[in-house]
SERO-374582 format. One record per residue (C-alpha): residue number from 0; residue in one letter; x, z, y. Coordinates in steps of 0.2 Angstrom, whole numbers. Last residue first. Layout:
residues N
  pos  code   east     up  north
  NUM     A      X      Z      Y
...
***
This chain:
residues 475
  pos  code   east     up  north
  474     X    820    146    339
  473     X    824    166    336
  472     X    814    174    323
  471     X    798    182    325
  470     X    795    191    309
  469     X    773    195    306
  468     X    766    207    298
  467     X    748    207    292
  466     X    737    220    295
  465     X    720    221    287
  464     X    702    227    290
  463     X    685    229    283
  462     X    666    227    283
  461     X    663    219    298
  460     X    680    208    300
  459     X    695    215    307
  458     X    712    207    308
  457     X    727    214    314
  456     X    744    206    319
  455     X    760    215    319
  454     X    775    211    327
  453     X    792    211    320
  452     X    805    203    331
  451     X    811    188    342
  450     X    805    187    359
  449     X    789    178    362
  448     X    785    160    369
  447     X    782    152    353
  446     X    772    164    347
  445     X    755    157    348
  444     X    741    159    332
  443     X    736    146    326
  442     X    717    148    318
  441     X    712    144    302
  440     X    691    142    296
  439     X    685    153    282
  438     X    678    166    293
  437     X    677    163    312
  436     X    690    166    324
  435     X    690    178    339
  434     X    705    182    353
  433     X    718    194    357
  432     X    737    192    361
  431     X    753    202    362
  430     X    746    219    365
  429     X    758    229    367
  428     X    763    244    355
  427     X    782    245    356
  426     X    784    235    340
  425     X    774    221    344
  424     X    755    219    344
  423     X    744    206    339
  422     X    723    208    340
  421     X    709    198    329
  420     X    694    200    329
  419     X    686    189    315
  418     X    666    182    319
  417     X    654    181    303
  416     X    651    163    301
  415     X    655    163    281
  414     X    657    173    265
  413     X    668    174    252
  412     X    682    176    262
  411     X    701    168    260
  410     X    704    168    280
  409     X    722    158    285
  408     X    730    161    302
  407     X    744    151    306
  406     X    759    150    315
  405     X    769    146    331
  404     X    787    145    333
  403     X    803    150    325
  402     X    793    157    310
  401     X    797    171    295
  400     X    782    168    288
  399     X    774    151    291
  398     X    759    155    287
  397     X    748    169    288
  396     X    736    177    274
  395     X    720    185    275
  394     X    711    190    259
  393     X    726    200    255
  392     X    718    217    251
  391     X    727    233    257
  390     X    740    225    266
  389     X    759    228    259
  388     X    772    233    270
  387     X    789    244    272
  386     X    800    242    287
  385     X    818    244    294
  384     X    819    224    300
  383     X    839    220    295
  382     X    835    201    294
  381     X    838    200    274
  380     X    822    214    272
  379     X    821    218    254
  378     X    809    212    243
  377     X    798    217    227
  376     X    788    202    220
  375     X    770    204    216
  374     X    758    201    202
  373     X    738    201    206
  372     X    725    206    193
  371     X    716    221    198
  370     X    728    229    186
  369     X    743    227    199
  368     X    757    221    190
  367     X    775    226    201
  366     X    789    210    202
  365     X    809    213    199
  364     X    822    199    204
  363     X    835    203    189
  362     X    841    184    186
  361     X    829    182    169
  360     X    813    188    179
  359     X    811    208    181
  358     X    795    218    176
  357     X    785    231    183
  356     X    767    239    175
  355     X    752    244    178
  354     X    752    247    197
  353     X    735    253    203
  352     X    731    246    221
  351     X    718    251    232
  350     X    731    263    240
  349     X    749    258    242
  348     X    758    275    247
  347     X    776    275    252
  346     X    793    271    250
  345     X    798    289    246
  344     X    817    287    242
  343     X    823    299    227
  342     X    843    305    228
  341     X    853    309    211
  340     X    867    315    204
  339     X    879    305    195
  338     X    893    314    205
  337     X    894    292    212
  336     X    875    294    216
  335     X    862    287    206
  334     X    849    281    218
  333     X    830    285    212
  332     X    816    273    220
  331     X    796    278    225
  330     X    782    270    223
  329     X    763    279    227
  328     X    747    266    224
  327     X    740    284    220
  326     X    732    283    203
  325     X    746    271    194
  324     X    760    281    201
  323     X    775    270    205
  322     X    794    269    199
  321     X    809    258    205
  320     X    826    261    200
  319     X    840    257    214
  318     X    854    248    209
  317     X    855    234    222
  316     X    841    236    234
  315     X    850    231    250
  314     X    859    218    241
  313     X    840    208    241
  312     X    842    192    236
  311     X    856    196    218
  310     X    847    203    207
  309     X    849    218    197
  308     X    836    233    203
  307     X    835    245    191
  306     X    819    242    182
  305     X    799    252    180
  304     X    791    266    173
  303     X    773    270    179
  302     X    769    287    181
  301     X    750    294    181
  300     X    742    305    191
  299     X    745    307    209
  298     X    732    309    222
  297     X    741    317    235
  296     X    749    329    221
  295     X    752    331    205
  294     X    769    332    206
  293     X    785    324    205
  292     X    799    322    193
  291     X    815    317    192
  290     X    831    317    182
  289     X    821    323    171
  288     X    826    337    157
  287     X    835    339    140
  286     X    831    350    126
  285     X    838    361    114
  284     X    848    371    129
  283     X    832    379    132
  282     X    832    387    114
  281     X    819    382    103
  280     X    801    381    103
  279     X    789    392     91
  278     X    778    398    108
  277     X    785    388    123
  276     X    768    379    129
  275     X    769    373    145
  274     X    788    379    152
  273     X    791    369    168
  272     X    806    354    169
  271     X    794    340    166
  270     X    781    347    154
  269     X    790    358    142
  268     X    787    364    123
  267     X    775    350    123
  266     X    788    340    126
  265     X    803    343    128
  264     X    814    328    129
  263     X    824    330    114
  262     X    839    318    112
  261     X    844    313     94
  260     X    853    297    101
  259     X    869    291    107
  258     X    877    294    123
  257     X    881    274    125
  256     X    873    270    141
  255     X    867    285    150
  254     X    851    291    144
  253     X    838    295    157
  252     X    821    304    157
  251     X    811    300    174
  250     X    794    314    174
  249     X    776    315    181
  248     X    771    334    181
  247     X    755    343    184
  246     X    741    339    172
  245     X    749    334    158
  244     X    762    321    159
  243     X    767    303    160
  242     X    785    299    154
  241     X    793    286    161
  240     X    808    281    151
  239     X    828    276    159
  238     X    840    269    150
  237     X    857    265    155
  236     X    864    246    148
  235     X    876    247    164
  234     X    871    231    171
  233     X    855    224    163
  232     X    848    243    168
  231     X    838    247    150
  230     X    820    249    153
  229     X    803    260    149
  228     X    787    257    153
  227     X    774    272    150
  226     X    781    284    139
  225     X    766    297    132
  224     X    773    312    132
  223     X    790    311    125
  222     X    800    325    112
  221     X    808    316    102
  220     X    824    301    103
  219     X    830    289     91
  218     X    816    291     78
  217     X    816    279     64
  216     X    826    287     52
  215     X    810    299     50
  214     X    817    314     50
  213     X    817    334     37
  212     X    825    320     23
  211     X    841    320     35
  210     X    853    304     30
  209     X    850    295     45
  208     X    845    307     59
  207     X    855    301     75
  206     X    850    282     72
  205     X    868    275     67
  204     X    867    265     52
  203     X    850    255     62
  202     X    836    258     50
  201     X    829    239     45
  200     X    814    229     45
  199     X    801    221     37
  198     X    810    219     26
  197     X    827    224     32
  196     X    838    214     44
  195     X    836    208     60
  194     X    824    217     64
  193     X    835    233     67
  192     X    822    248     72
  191     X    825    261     88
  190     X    809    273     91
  189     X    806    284    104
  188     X    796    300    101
  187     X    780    306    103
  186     X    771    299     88
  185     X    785    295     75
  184     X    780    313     64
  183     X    791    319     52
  182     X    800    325     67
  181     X    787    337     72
  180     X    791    342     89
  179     X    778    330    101
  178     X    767    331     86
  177     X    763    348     92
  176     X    747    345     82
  175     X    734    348     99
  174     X    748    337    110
  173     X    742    346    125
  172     X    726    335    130
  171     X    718    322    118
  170     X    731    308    112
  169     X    745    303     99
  168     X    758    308    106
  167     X    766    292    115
  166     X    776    280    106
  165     X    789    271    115
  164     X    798    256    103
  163     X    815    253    104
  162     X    822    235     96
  161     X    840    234     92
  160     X    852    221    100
  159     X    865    234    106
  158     X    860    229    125
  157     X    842    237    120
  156     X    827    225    116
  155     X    812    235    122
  154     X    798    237    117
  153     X    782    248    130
  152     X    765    252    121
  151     X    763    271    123
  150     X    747    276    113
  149     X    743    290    125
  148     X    725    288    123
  147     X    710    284    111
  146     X    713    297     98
  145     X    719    300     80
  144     X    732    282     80
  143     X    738    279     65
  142     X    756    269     67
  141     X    761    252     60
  140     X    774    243     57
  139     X    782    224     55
  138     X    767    215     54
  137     X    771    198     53
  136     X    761    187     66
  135     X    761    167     64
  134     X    744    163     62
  133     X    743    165     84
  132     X    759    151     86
  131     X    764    152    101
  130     X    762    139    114
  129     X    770    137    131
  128     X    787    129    122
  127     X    777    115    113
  126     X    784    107     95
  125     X    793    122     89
  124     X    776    135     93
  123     X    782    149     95
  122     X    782    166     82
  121     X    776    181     82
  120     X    783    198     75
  119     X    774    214     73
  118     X    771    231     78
  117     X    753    236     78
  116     X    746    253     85
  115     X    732    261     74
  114     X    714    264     77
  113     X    703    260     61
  112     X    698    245     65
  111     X    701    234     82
  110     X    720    238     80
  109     X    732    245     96
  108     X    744    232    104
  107     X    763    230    101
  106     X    772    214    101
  105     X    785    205     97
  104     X    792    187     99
  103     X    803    175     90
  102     X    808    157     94
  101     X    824    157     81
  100     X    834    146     95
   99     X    829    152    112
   98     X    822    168    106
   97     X    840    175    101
   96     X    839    193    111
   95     X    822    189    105
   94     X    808    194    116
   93     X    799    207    119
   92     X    780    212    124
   91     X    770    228    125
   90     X    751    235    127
   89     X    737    221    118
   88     X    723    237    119
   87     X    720    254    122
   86     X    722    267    136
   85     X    705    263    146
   84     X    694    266    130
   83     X    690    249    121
   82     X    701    235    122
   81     X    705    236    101
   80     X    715    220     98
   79     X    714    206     82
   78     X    701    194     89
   77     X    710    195    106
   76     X    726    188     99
   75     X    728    174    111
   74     X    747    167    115
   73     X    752    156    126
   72     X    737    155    135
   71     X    729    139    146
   70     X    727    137    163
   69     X    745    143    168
   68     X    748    156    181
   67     X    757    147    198
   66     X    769    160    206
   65     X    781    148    209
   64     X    794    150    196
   63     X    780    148    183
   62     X    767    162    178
   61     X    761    161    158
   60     X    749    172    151
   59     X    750    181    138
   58     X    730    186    131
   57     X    724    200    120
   56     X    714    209    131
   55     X    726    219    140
   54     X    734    203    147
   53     X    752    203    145
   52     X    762    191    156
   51     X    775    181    154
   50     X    788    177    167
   49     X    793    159    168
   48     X    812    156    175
   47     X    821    157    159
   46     X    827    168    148
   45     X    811    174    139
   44     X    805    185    154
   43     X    793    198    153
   42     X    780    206    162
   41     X    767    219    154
   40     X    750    226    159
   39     X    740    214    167
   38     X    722    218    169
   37     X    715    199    170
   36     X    726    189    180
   35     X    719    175    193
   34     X    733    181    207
   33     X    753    176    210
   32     X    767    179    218
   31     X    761    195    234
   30     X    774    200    242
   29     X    778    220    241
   28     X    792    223    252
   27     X    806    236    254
   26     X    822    240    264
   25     X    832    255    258
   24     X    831    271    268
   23     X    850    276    274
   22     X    844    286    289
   21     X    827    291    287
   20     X    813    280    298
   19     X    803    268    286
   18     X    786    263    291
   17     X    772    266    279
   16     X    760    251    284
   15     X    741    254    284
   14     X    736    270    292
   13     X    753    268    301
   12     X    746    254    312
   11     X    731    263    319
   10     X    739    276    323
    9     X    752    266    332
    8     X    739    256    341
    7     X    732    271    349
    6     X    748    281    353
    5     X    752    263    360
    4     X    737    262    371
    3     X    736    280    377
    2     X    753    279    383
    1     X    748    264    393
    0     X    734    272    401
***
């Protein structure tokens, strides 16, 4: 009867929390920070504790150091961005390397008519610091857009101060004009600009095809899909791009630091590593391949680029890069190894979630964009506890968490009087305690008396259930 029980329970638990068993798996957390976005797509920081986050309608928003999403925008451009189709809309955000003293911002969002993507330059307000000034864009480039997808959307400021711009191919299925090789051609390819100097900007001296009529000066790498977040690691200054793909193969390209440009990623010659359609393509040698990719599987679909991990809370997560599939709630994390190869941590399948985007505050703490329009933090565990969680829907929430003693039971429904079960369990299966609550009423739960640990408590209402975790430290 007992071995019954906890093969019960465990089932029951590991339908919603991924638990980590392999030697050497990092630690990870998803906590939720803050909620009342609408489809967030980018995070940024301007190099201070406030993120900033893009709306794909044509909002940033500001989230303070708490977690608390300002009432009012700090920039609206909604009159000026095309939402329409699920791929459009106000896509990138980057700031000045020099923001705090000439206040500049950039942006990428695709146009309301005709369809083009929009590079250009805002700038803040010098009188308020969470306003910026919507009269103030210069347009710096733009980019005909022949279909609704694959528009990329990700700048980046690079460590050598130039801004990188990820442009996908253009759209439809299998880069119908092989813009993906045409170097006259900036759709599918990775762009380096100097806005610095130039009007409206410059060609940095050394892009890797300055001087060759057959290239637009602009390109700094070909070959991309449709590169869906990209980041430099605020370490080394490595680059790592997210390239969605086809209809097989998600893909990591990396650039160490330094390597210089004129990479050719492949595409549509190749998709990932896998010959797609190789008639008219070069040597295999021309190209270069992902440090990882992963297939179309378990209901993946669509990378999600994200950050190495620099901050300084978590040490268990130092250097790793974290990816996600926006289809499949799936994220994962890539270790460079000291022979500089690589090892991939499955940290498990989120589902009910789909990650748009990650972004890291100014000390390197990284957070994850859910579209449905929460932000969370990524965590490690500081007590040593090998486990992954994230509920499915945080409607209920519990407080305080670590705890020496007691805690609470907090229910954010929108309905009332229907009875909550509710049943906590420890790590070898036990039930701990059991009782009933009402909806949108608190309940303490007693822990006082137990062991220190991880226990588990689940809470199911009529229509659906959630586990929440719980550490039980010592009093």
């Amino acid at each position: 009867m007992k071995n019954d029980l906890f093969k019960n329970m465990f089932v029951i638990i590991c339908s919603f929390v991924t638990i980590s068993y392999l030697m050497g798996q990092p630690t990870f957390h998803l906590e939720r920070f803050a909620t009342g976005l609408k489809r967030p797509v980018s995070i940024d920081h301007a190099g201070d504790s406030r993120l900033f986050v893009v709306e794909k309608n044509g909002w940033i928003r500001i989230v303070d150091s708490l977690g608390q999403v300002y009432p009012d925008p700090f920039l609206d451009i909604s009159d000026r961005v095309r939402v329409g189709g699920n791929e459009m809309g106000f896509l990138g955000l980057a700031f000045h390397p020099d923001y705090k003293n000439n206040g500049y911002f950039y942006v990428n969002y695709t146009s309301l008519s005709p369809r083009r993507t929009i590079i250009s330059r805002f700038s803040r307000d010098p009188s308020d610091p969470n306003h910026a000034l919507a009269n103030s864009e210069k347009i710096l480039l733009v980019i005909e857009q022949p279909y609704s997808n694959h528009n990329g959307g990700c700048i980046r400021f690079g460590p050598d101060g130039y801004l990188y711009i990820g442009m996908g191919d253009g759209g439809s299925a299998n880069d119908p004009q092989n813009r993906g090789q045409n170097p006259k051609e900036l759709l599918a390819k990775m762009l380096r600009i100097d806005v610095d100097h130039g009007d409206p900007y410059g060609i940095p001296p050394d892009n890797p095809f300055v001087g060759d009529t057959s290239y637009r000066p602009e390109i700094w790498a070909m070959g991309v899909r449709n590169p869906w977040r990209f980041s430099f690691d605020r370490m080394t200054g490595d680059l790592y791009i997210a390239d969605v793909g086809q209809n097989k193969i998600e893909e990591i390209d990396f650039q160490p630091a330094g390597a210089g440009g004129g990479v050719n990623y492949g595409w549509r010659c190749y998709e990932g590593s896998n010959p797609f359609r190789t008639r008219g393509c070069g040597d295999i040698s021309n190209y270069v391949f992902p440090i990882h990719e992963y297939r179309h599987a378990s209901g993946n679909c669509s990378i999600t680029g994200g950050y190495v991990y620099r901050g300084t809370k978590y040490p268990d997560l130092k250097g790793l890069y974290f990816y996600a599939d926006y289809c499949s709630g799936y994220i994962g994390a890539l270790k460079r190894r000291k022979d500089s190869t690589w090892l991939n941590y499955d940290l498990g399948f989120y589902n009910g979630y789909s990650y748009a985007s990650f972004g890291e505050n100014n000390v390197g703490e990284l957070f994850i964009a859910g579209i449905e329009g929460n932000i969370y933090q990524i965590t490690g565990d500081t007590i040593g506890v090998n486990t992954t969680n994230l509920t499915p829907r945080q409607w209920a929430e519990i407080s305080p968490n670590p705890t020496g003693g007691d805690v609470w039971l907090s229910l954010d429904l929108h309905w009332s009087g229907e009875q909550v079960t509710l049943t906590l369990i420890d790590q070898q299966g036990t039930v701990r305690y059991a009782d009933l609550m009402r909806a949108k009423h608190q309940k303490r739960i007693p822990m006082s008396s137990l062991s220190s640990g991880v226990y588990w408590l689940k809470v199911v209402r009529p229509d659906a259930q959630q586990i929440l975790r719980i550490v039980k430290l010592e009093k």
